[in-house]
C-alpha positions as CSV (number, residue, x, y, z in Angstrom):
1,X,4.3,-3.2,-23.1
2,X,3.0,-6.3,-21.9
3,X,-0.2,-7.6,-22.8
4,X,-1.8,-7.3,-19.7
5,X,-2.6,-3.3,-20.6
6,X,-5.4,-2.7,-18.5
7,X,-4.2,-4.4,-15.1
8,X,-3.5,-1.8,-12.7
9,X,0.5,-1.2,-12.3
10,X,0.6,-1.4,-8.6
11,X,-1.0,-5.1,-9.2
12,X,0.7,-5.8,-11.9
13,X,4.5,-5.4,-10.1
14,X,3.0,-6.8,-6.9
15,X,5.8,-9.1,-5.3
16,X,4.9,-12.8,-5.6
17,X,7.1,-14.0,-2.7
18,X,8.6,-13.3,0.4
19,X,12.2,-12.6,-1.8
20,X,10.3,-10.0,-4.1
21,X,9.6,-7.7,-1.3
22,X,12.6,-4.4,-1.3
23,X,12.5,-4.0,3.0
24,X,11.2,-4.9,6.0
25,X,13.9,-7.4,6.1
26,X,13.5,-8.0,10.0
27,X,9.6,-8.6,9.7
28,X,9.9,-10.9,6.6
29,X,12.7,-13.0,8.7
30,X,11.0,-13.2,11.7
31,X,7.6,-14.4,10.0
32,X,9.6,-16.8,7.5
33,X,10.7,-18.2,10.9
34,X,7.1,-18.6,12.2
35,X,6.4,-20.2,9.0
36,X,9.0,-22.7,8.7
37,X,8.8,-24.0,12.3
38,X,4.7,-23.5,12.1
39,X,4.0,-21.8,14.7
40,X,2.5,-18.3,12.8
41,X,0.4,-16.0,15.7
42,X,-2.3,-14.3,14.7
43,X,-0.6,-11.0,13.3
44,X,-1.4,-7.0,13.1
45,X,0.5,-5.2,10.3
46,X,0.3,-1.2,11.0
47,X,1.9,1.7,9.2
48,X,1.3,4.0,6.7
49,X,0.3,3.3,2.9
50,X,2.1,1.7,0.2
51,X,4.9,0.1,2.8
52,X,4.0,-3.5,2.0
53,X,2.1,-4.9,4.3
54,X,-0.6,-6.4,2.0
55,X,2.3,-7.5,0.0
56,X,4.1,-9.1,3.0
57,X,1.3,-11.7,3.6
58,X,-0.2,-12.6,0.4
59,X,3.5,-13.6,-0.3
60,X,3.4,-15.5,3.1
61,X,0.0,-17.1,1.6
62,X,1.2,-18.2,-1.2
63,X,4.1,-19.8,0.3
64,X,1.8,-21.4,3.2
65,X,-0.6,-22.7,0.2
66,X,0.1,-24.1,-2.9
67,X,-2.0,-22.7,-6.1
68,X,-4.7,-25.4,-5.6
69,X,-5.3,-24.5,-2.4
70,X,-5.2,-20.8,-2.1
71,X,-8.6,-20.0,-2.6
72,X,-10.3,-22.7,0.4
73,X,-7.4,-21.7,2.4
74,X,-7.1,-18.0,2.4
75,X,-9.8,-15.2,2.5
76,X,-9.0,-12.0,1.7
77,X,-11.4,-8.9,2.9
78,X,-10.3,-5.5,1.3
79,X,-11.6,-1.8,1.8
80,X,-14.3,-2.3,-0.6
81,X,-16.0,-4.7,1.7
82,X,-18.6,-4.2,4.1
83,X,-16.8,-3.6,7.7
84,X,-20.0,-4.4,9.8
85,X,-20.9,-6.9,12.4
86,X,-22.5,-8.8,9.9
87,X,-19.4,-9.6,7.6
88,X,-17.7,-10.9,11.1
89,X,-21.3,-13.4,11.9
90,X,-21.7,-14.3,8.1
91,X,-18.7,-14.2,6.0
92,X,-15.8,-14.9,8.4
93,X,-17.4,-16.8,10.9
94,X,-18.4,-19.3,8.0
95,X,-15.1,-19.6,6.3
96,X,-13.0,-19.9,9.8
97,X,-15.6,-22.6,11.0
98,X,-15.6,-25.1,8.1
99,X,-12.2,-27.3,8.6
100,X,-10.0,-28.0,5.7
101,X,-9.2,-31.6,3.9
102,X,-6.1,-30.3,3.8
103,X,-3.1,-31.5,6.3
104,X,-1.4,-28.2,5.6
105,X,-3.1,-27.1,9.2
106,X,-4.8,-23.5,9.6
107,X,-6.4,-21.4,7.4
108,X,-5.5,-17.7,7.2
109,X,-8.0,-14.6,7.0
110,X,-6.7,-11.5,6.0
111,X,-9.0,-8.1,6.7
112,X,-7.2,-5.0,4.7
113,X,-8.3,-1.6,6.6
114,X,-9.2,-3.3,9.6
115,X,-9.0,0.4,11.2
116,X,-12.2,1.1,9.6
117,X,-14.1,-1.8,11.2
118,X,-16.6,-0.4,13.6
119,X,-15.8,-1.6,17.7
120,X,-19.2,-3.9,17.1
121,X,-17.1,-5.5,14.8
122,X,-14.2,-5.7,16.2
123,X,-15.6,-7.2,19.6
124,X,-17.7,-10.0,17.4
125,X,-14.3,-10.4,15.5
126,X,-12.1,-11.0,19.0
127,X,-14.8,-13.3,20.1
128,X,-14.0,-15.3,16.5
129,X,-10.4,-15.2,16.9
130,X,-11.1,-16.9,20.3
131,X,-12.9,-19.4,19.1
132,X,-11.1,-20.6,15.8
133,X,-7.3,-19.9,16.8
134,X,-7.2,-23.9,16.4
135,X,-8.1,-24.0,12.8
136,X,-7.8,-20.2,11.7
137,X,-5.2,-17.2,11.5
138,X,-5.6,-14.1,11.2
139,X,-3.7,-11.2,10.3
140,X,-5.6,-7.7,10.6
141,X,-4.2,-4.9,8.6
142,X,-4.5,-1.2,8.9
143,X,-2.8,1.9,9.0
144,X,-3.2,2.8,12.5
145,X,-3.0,1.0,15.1
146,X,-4.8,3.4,17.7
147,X,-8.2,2.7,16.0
148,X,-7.6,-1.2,16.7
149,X,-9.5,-2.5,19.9
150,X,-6.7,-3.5,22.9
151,X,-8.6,-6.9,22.9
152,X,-7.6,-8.0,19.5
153,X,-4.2,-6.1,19.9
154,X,-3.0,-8.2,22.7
155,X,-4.1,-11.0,20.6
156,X,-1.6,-10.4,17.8
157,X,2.3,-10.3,16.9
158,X,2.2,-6.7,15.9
159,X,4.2,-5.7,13.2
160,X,4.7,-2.3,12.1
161,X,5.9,-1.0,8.3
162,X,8.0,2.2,8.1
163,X,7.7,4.5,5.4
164,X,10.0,3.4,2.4
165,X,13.6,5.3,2.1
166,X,14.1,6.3,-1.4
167,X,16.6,4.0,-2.1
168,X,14.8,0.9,-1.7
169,X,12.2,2.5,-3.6
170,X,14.3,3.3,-6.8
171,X,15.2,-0.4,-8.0
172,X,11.9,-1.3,-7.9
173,X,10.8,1.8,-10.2
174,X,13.5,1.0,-12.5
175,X,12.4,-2.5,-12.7
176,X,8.6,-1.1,-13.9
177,X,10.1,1.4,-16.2
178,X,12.2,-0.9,-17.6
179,X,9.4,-4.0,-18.0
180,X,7.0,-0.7,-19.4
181,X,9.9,0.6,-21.8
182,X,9.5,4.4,-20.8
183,X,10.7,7.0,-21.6
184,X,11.4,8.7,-18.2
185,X,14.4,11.5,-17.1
186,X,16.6,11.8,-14.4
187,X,14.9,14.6,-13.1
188,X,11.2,12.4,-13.9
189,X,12.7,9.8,-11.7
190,X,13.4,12.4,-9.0
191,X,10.0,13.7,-8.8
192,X,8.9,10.8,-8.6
193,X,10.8,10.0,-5.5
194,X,10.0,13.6,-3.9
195,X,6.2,12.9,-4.3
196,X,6.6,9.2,-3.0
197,X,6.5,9.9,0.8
198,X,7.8,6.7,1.3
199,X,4.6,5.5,-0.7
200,X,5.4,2.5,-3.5
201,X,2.2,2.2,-4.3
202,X,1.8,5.9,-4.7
203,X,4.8,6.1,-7.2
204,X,3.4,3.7,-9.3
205,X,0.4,4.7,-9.8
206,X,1.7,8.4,-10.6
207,X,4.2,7.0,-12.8
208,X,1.2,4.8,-14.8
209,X,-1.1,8.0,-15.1
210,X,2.0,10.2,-16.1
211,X,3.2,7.7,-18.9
212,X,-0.3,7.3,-20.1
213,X,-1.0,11.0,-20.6
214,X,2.5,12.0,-21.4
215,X,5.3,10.4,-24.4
216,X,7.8,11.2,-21.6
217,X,8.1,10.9,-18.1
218,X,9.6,14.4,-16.7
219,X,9.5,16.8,-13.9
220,X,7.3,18.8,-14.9
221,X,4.6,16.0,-16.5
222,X,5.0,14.4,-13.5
223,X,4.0,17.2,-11.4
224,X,1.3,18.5,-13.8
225,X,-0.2,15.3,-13.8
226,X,-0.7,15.0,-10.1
227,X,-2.0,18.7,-10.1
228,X,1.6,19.7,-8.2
229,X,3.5,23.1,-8.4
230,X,6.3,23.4,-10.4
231,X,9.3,23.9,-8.0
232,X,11.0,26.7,-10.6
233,X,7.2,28.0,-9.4
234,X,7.8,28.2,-5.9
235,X,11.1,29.6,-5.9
236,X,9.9,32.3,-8.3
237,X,7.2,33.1,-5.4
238,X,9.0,32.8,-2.5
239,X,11.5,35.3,-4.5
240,X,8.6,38.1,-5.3
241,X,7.7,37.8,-1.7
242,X,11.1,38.7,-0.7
243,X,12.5,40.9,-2.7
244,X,9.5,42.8,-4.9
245,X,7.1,44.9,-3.0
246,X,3.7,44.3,-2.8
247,X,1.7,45.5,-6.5
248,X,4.9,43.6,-8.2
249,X,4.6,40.4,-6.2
250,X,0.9,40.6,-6.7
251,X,1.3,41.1,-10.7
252,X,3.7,38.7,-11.0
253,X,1.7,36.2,-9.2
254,X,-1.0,36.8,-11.0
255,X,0.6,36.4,-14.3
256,X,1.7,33.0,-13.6
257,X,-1.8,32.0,-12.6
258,X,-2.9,32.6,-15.7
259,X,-0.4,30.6,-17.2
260,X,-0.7,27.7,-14.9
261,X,-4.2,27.6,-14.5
262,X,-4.5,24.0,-13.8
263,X,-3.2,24.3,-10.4
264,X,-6.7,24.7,-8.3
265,X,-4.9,26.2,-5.5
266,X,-3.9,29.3,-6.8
């Protein structure tokens, strides 16, 4: 383990650059392009959780801005942030109007869960991008794109992140167990994968909590930890169901309940 013990995994193992990211190779060539002959648009990354799109431009950021500049250069808003109209008047309207010493051109806001801005906001925040798109870029991030005004879409390069196949989500797992030295099993790993959903973020924060409250990473830790059914469960109901009549179903269900009493939904 590394001495970093209580930094969250999923920031931890966050790609640095543009090359650390494991898909989404079209987007991350097309936006390396914008980069490298400066002309970046304004941009609107949409998609589900955990596919990299908070990944994919603070790796852009950092290779817009060296270390020294970063933090006058780039403001971040996440989801624990006020979404109001009064964030767009105070906060971003401040940093997107002061001009940088630097020669390096624009500065680049990023607003995380922009789907949960309210349409006041929104509106004051198209009125902003208006106004700035000399000095200032924006990229808006959320994970759907329906709950983003048409004004401020047609204003963007929109972008959107698929779910993540498994494959492309297994190298990067290995890489964490192996930095973590875990003790994980093939059938571990596979849970894993089954409960990802095409969710990175998702898998590394189950395999974290498993590893912390288990010595080994497997199946049935994995899925006890998250508060899942076993599967040899489910195919042991689905099996009464079918074949048992109703008292004997009923018994037998009721049996493993009592066993497995940490499952809520039972």
């Amino acid at each position: 383990m590394t001495s970093s013990v209580n930094l969250p995994w999923v920031e931890k193992y966050r790609p640095k650059q543009l090359d650390d990211l494991i898909s989404h190779q079209d987007i991350i060539s097309t936006i390396r392009k914008f980069i490298h002959e400066n002309r970046l648009p304004h941009l609107l990354f949409y998609g589900p959780p955990g596919t990299g799109k908070t990944s994919t431009i603070l790796a852009c950021a950092k290779e817009l801005y060296t270390p020294q500049q970063f933090n006058s250069m780039v403001l971040e808003l996440n989801a624990s942030d006020d979404r109001g109209i009064n964030v767009v008047r105070n906060q971003i309207m401040s940093f997107a109007s002061t001009r940088s010493i630097f020669k390096s051109g624009f500065k680049l806001i990023i607003l995380d869960e922009a789907d949960a801005m309210t349409n006041d906001a929104q509106n004051a925040l198209r009125r902003v991008i208006e106004k700035f798109t000399e000095n200032v870029r924006f990229c808006l991030i959320c994970n759907y794109m329906s709950k983003i005004i048409p004004a401020i879409q047609s204003r963007c390069t929109r972008f959107r992140f698929g779910p993540l196949k498994s494959d492309q989500i297994l190298p990067r797992m290995n890489y964490v167990i192996e930095e973590e030295r875990l003790k994980v099993t093939e059938d571990g790993r596979q849970a894993l994968l089954s409960l990802a959903h095409g969710d990175m973020r998702r898998v590394i924060n189950i395999l974290q909590s498993t590893s912390m409250a288990f010595d080994e990473v497997n199946e049935e830790n994995v899925y006890t930890c998250v508060g899942h059914p076993l599967k040899s469960d489910i195919a042991n109901i689905i099996s009464w169901m079918l074949n048992e009549d109703l008292t004997s179903a009923y018994s037998s269900k009721k049996f493993l309940c009592s066993s497995v009493d940490q499952y809520s939904f039972w």
